[in-house]
C-alpha positions in Angstrom: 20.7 -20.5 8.9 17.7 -20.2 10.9 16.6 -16.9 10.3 13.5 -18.1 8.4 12.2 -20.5 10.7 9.9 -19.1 13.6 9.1 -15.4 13.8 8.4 -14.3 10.3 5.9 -17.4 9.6 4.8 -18.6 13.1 1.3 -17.3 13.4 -0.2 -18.1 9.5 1.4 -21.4 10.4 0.1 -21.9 13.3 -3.8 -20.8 11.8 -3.3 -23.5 9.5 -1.9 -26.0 11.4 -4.4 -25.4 13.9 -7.4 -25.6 11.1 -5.6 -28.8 10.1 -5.5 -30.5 13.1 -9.2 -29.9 14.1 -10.3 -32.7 11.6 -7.7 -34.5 12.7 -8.7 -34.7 16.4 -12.6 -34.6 16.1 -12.2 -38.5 14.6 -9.4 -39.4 16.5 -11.2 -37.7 19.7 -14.6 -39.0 19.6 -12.9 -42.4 18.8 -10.6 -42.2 22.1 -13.8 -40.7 24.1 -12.4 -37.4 24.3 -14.0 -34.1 24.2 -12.8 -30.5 23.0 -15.0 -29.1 26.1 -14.9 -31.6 28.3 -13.9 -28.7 31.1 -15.9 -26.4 30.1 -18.8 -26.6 33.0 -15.9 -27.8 35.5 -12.9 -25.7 34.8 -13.7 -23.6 32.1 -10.0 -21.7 32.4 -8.1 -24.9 32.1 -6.4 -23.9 28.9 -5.2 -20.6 29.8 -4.4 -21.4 33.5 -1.7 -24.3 31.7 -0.7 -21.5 29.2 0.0 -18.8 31.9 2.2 -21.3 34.4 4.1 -22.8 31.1 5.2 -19.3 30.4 6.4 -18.2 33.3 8.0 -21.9 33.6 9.8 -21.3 30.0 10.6 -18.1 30.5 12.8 -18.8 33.5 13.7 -22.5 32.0 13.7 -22.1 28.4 15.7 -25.8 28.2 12.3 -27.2 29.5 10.6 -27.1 26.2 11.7 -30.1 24.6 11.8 -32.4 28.3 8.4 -31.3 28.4 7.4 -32.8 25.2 9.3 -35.4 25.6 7.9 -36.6 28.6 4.0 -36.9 27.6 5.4 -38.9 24.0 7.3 -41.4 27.4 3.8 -41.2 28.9 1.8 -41.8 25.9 4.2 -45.2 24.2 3.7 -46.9 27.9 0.3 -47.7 29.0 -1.4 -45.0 26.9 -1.5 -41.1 27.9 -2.7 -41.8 31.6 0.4 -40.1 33.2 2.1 -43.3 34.8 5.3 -41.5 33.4 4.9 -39.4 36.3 4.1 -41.9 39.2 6.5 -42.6 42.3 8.5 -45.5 42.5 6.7 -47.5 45.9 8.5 -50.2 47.9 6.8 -52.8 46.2 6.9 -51.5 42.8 9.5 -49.5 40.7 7.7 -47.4 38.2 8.4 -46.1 34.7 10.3 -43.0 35.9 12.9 -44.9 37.5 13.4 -47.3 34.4 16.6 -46.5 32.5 15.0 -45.4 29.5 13.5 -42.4 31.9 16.2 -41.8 33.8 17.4 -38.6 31.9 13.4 -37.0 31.9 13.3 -33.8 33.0 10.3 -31.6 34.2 8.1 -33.9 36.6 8.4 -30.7 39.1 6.7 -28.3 36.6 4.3 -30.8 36.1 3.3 -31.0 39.7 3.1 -26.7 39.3 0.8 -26.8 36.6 -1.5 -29.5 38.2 -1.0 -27.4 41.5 -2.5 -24.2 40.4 -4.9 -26.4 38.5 -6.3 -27.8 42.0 -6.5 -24.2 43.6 -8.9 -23.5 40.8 -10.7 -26.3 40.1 -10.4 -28.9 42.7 -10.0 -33.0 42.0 -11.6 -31.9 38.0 -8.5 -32.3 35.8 -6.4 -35.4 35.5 -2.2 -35.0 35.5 -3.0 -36.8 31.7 -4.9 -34.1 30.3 -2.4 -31.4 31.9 0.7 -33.2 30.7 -0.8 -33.4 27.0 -1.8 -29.7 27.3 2.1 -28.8 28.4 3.6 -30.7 25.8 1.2 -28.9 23.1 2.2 -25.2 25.2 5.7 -26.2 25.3 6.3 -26.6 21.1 3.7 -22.9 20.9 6.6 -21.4 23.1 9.0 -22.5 21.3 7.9 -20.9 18.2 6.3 -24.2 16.8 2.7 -25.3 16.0 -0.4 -25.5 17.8 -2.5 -28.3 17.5 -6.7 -29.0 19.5 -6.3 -30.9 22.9 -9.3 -32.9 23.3 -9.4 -33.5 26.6 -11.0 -35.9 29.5 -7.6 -38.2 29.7 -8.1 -40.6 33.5 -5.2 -40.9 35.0 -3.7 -44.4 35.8 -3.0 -46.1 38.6 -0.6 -48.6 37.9 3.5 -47.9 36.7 5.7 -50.4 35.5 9.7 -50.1 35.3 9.9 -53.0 33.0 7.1 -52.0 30.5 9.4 -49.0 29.6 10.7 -51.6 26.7 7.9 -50.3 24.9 9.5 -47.0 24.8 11.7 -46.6 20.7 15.4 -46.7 22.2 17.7 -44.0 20.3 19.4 -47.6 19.0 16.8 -49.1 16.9 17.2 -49.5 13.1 14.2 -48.4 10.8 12.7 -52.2 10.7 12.4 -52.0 14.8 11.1 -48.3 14.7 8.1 -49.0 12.3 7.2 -52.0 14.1 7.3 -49.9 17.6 5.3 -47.2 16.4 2.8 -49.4 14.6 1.9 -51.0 18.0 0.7 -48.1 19.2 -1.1 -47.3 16.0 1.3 -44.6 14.7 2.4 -45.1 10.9 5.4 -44.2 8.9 4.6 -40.9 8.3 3.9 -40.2 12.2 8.0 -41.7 13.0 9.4 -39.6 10.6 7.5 -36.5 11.6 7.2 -37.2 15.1 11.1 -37.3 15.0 10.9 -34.0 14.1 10.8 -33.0 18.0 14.5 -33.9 18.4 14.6 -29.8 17.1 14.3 -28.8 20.5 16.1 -30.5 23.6 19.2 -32.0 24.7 20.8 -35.8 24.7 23.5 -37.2 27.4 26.4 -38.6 25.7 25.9 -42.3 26.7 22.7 -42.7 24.4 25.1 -42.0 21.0 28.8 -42.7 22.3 28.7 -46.4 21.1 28.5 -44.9 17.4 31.9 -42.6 18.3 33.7 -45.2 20.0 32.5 -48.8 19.8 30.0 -49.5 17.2 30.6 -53.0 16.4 31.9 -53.7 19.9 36.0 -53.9 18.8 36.1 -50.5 21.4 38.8 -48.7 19.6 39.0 -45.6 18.1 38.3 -46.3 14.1 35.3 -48.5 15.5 32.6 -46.0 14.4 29.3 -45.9 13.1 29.6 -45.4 8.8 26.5 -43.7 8.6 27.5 -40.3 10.9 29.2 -37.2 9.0 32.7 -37.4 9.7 33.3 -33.9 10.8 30.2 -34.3 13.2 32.2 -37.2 14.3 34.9 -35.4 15.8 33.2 -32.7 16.9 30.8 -34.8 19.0 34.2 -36.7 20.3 35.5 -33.6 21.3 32.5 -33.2 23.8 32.2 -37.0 24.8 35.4 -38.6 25.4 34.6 -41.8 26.3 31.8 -44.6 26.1 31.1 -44.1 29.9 30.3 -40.5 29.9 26.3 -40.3 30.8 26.6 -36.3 32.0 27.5 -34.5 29.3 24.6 -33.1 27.5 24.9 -32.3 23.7 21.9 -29.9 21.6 20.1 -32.1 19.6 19.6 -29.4 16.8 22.9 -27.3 17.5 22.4 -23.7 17.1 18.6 -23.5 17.3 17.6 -26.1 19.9 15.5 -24.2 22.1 13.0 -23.4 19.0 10.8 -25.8 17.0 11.7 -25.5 13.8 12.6 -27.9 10.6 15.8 -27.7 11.0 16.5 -30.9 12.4 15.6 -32.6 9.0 18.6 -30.5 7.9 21.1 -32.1 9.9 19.8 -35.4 9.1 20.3 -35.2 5.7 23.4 -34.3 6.1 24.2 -37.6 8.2 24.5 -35.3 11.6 21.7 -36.6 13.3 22.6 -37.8 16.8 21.2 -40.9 17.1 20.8 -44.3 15.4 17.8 -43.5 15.3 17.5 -40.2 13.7 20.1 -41.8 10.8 17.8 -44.8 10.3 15.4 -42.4 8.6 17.7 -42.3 5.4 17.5 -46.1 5.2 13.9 -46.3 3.9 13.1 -44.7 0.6 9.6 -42.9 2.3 11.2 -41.4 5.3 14.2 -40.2 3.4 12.4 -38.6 0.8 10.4 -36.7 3.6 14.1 -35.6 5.4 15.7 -34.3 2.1 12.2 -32.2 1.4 12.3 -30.8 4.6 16.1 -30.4 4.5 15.2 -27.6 2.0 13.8 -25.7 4.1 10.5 -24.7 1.9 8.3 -27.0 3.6 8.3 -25.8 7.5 4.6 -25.0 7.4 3.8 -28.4 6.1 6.3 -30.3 8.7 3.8 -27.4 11.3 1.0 -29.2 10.1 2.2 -33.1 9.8 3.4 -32.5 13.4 0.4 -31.2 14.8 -1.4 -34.2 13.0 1.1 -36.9 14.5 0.8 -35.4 17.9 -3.2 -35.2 17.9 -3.3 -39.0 16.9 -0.4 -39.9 19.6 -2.1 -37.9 22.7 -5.3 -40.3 22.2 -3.6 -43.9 22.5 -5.1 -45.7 24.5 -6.6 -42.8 26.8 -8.5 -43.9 30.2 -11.8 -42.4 29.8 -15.0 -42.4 31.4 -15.2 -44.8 34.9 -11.4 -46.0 34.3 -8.7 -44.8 36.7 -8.8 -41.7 38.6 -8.2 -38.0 38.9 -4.9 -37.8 41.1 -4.4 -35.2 43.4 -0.8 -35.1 43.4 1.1 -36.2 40.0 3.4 -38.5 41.4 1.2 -40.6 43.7 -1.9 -42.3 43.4 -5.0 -41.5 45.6 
């Protein structure tokens, strides 16, 4: 089923994602204040020193690919991609990563490796932002995905809000909520639909789908399910979750290939097995579900490559800290 995917067409599509994504990120670069050699006087081996940690990380944690993605899209939908994702709660304050919608993010320990070896090398240069945008692109090359440019020269916040993690699209919202979150951060239609596309690689706990398995309209009672899931996925997935309360179980996202970036998550939407409300409310709107069933096919992977790459250049530059704003942390998880 996936035999196609990754190996045989991974490196032309790569080249033309890559040559894609360069037009892409010089405009939205230059308008975020970013710069494709922004390190290159101050830590010219930035790139490679982030590529040589996330392989060795990947290679002993391959599950890390897609909570590593996942975590600089958390970063960038709150505050912009300044890396308050990654900030400590403080006895005052409880920050983002102890908000429920992050309670289930994986990874902030790699993060603080990367950024480690990055401050043996070059000292106080390179902000946790930069590095967590740099893993996230590493993390979907690893997995046999795209590459995309980082422009780089993200500051790094200083402030991390539990509550502004409402911002964050919750695996419940219908198509009508979803375009309107994305929107605010100046991501369109296309970018939701494609950016979706990550759920090929990663994991989800059984408490952020149960309610479609087991109490959908809130009767609680075993034919209260959600219409819109494959009834054979149904039972399957009840099999693994047994209950509404179960929030340890962890279920692949893209069973069968989800520790490599491939289209065939679009597959399993289209045939109404996508995990979350979320995932299904792309059938609802004639645009999106045209884009699924043409990547259900199969024929398009390299041009899902390339619309990903796009989506992720244009979501690593919302509102970026640049210039005099915030800081360059020392250590990921607390301010200076």
């Amino acid at each position: 089923m996936h035999s196609m995917s990754s190996s045989s067409m991974a490196p032309c599509t790569m080249i033309m994602a890559s040559v894609a994504a360069v037009l892409v990120v010089l405009s939205s670069a230059a308008a975020a204040g970013l710069d494709m050699d922004f390190y290159s006087s101050t830590c010219p081996r930035v790139e490679a020193i982030v590529k040589e940690e996330m392989t060795e990380i990947l290679k002993v944690s391959p599950t890390l690919a897609g909570p590593l993605l996942r975590l600089h899209f958390h970063d960038c939908f709150v505050r912009g991609c300044d890396g308050s994702v990654l900030l400590d709660s403080t006895p005052s304050s409880t920050s983002e990563k102890d908000a429920t919608p992050n309670l289930t993010l994986r990874g902030f320990g790699s993060v603080q490796r990367v950024k480690d070896k990055l401050e043996q090398a070059c000292p106080g240069t390179v902000s946790c932002a930069d590095v967590l945008a740099l893993m996230a692109r590493d993390a979907v090359v690893l997995a046999n995905g795209p590459s995309w440019p980082v422009a780089l020269g993200r500051r790094d916040g200083r402030v991390s809000i539990s509550n502004e993690t409402n911002q964050l699209p919750p695996p419940t919202a219908n198509f009508t909520r979803l375009v309107q979150m994305f929107a605010a951060k100046g991501l369109s239609v296309k970018d939701l639909v494609v950016l979706s596309g990550g759920h090929t690689l990663g994991t989800a706990h059984c408490n952020l789908f149960s309610d479609r398995l087991y109490n959908f309209t809130g009767a609680n009672n075993l034919a209260d399910v959600d219409p819109a899931l494959d009834a054979t996925y149904l039972a399957r997935l009840r099999s693994r979750c047994r209950s509404l309360a179960d929030n340890t179980t962890l279920n692949e996202m893209d069973p069968g290939s989800f520790l490599s970036f491939d289209a065939s998550y679009y597959r399993l939407v289209a045939k109404r097995r996508g995990l979350f409300h979320s995932d299904a409310a792309l059938l609802t709107d004639p645009a999106t579900r045209a884009y699924v069933q043409r990547q259900a096919t199969g024929l398009f992977a390299a041009e899902f490559f390339r619309d990903f790459a796009d989506s992720m250049v244009k979501m690593s530059t919302i509102d970026v800290l640049t210039g005099a704003q915030g800081e360059i942390r020392n250590k990921c998880y607390l301010v200076n």
